[in-house]
Each structure stands twice: as C-alpha cells, then as structure tokens.
C-alpha positions as CSV (number, residue, x, y, z in Angstrom):
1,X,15.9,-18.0,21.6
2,X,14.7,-15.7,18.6
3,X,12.4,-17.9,16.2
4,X,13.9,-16.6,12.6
5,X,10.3,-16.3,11.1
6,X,9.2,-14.5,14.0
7,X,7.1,-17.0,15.3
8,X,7.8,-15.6,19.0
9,X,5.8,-14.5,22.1
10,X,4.3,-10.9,22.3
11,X,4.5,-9.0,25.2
12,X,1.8,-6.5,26.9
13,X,2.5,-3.5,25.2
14,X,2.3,-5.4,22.1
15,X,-1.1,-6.3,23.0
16,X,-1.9,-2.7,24.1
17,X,-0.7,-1.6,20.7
18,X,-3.1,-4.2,18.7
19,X,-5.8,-3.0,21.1
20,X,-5.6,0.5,19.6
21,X,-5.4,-0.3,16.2
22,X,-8.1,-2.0,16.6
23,X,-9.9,1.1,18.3
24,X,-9.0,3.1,15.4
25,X,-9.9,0.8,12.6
26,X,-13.7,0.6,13.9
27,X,-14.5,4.0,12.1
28,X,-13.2,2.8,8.6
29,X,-14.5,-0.5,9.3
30,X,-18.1,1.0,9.7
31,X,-17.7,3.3,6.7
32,X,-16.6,0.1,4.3
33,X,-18.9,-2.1,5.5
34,X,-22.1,-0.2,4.4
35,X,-20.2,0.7,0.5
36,X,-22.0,-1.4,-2.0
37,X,-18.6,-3.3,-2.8
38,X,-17.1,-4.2,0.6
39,X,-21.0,-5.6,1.4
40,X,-21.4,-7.7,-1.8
41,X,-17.9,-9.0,-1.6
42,X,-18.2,-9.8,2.0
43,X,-21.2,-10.9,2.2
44,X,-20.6,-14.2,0.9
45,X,-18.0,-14.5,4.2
46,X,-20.1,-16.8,6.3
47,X,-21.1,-15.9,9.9
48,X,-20.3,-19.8,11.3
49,X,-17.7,-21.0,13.2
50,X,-16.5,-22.9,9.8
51,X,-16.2,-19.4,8.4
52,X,-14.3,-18.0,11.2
53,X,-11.8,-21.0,11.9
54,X,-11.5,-21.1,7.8
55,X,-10.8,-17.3,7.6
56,X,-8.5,-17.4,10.7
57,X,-6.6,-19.7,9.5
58,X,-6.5,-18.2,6.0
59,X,-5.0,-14.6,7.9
60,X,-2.0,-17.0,10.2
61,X,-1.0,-18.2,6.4
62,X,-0.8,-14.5,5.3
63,X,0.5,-13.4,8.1
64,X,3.0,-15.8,8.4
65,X,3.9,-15.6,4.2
66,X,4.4,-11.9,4.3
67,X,5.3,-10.9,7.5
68,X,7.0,-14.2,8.9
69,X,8.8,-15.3,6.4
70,X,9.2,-11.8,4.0
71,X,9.6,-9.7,6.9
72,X,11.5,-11.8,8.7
73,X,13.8,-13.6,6.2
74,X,15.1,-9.9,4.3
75,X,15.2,-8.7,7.3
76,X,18.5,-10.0,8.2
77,X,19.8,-8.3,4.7
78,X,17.8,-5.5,4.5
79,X,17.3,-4.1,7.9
80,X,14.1,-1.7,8.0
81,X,13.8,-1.7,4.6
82,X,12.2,-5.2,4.9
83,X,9.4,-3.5,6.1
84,X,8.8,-1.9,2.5
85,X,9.6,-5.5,1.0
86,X,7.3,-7.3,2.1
87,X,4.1,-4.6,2.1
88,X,4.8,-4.5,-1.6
89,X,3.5,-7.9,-2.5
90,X,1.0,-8.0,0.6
91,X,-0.5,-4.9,-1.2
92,X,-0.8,-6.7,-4.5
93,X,-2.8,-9.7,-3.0
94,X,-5.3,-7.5,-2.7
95,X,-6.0,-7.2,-6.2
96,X,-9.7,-8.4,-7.3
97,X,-10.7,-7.2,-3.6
98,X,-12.8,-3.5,-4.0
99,X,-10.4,-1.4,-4.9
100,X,-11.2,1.0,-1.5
101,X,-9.0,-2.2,-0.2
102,X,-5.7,-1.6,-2.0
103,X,-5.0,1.5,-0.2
104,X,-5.5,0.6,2.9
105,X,-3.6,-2.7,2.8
106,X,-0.5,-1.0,1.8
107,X,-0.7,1.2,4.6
108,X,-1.8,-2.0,6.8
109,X,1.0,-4.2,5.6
110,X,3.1,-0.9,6.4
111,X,1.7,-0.7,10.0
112,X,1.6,-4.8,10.6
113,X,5.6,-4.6,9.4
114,X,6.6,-1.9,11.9
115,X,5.0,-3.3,14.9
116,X,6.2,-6.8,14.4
117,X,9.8,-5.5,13.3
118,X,10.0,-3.8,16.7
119,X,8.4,-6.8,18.4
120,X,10.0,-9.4,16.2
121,X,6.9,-11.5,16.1
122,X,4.4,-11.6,13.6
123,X,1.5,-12.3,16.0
124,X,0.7,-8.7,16.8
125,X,-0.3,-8.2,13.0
126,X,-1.9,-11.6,12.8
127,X,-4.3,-10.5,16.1
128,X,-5.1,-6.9,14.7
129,X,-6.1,-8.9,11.8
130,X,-8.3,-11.6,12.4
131,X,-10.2,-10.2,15.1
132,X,-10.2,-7.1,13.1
133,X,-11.7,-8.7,9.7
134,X,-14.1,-10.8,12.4
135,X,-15.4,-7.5,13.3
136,X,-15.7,-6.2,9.7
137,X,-17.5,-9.2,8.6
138,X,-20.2,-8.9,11.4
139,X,-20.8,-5.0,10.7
140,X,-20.8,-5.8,6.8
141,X,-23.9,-8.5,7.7
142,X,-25.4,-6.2,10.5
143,X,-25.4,-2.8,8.4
C-alpha cells in the first residue's frame, strides 16, 4: 500500500539515480565550498557525529515538510504541478543562506520533486541530500 506522504520504499534505479546526482553535484560542491561565503557559513557545521545525526535529521524534516507532505498532499489536486508547489517555498528557506544557494535550491527542490514524483517516495531526495550536504561540509573544512 502507497504511504500518502510518500513515506515508501525506493527501488534500485532510484538509488542509481541518487548515485548520479550525487556524481554530478561534486564539481559545484567543490567550487562552493572554497567561496568565502559557503566556507564562513559552513564552517560553523561541526565535523562530529552530533553534527551529522543533528543535520541528518534536520534534512528527513525538510524533506519530509516539502517533499512529503507538499509534494505529496497537492499532488492528489494538482498532479505534476505539485512539483512547482512545493519547490516554491523549499526555495525561499533558503533565504539568509549565501545567496549562490538560492539558485541552486530551486533547481534542487525542482530535481528532488521529479524524482520522488515518479518514485512516489521522498527518500531518494532525502539520500541525494544528506549524504550530499555531508560531503559538502567535509570539502568546505578540507579546502
């Protein structure tokens, strides 16, 4: 049965499909992370397993806000277009972040939406980005 917040299992080709985004993120991750406003604002992000279970489970609240229950609860009215819905206030979260991030987490939240629609679960976009951020993090501290 179909959880309604999609809350469901992912299946291999979702996996494969967080596995290249991530691929493909590493090259803006690398630029951002040496621009002096990702690495002051992110460098108060703590390398320690507090950190990382506090900012994990700070991304499966996102994750499940916008793309569980937004995605998923408009969906049922709005079809595709829930997709748009719920990148517009995912974007605007983003605000007091540097402003190189606005852009990018429209598009994000644009990406996350598609791949979750199609896979009605919101764990693909919750994988791409924790482990994603984890790895952004790291290179903002190592760079």
């Amino acid at each position: 049965m179909e959880n309604p917040i999609g809350l469901n299992r992912i299946n291999r080709k979702d996996l494969y499909i967080v596995f290249l985004l991530l691929i493909l993120s590493l090259p803006l991750s690398i630029l951002a992370a040496r621009i002096p406003s990702f690495k002051n604002y992110y460098m108060n992000y703590p390398l320690t397993p507090v950190g990382m279970f506090d900012r994990a489970f700070g991304l499966f609240v996102t994750e499940l806000l916008f793309r569980g229950f937004f995605l998923f609860g408009f969906s049922r009215k709005f079809g595709r277009w829930s997709i748009i819905i719920q990148d517009v206030p995912y974007t605007l979260f983003h605000i007091g972040k540097p402003i190189l991030e606005i852009p990018y987490a429209a598009f994000a939240g644009i990406m996350f939406g598609s791949i979750n629609y199609r896979s009605k679960s919101f764990l693909p976009s919750f994988l791409v980005h924790v482990i994603g951020s984890e790895i952004f993090i790291i290179m903002v501290h190592l760079l």
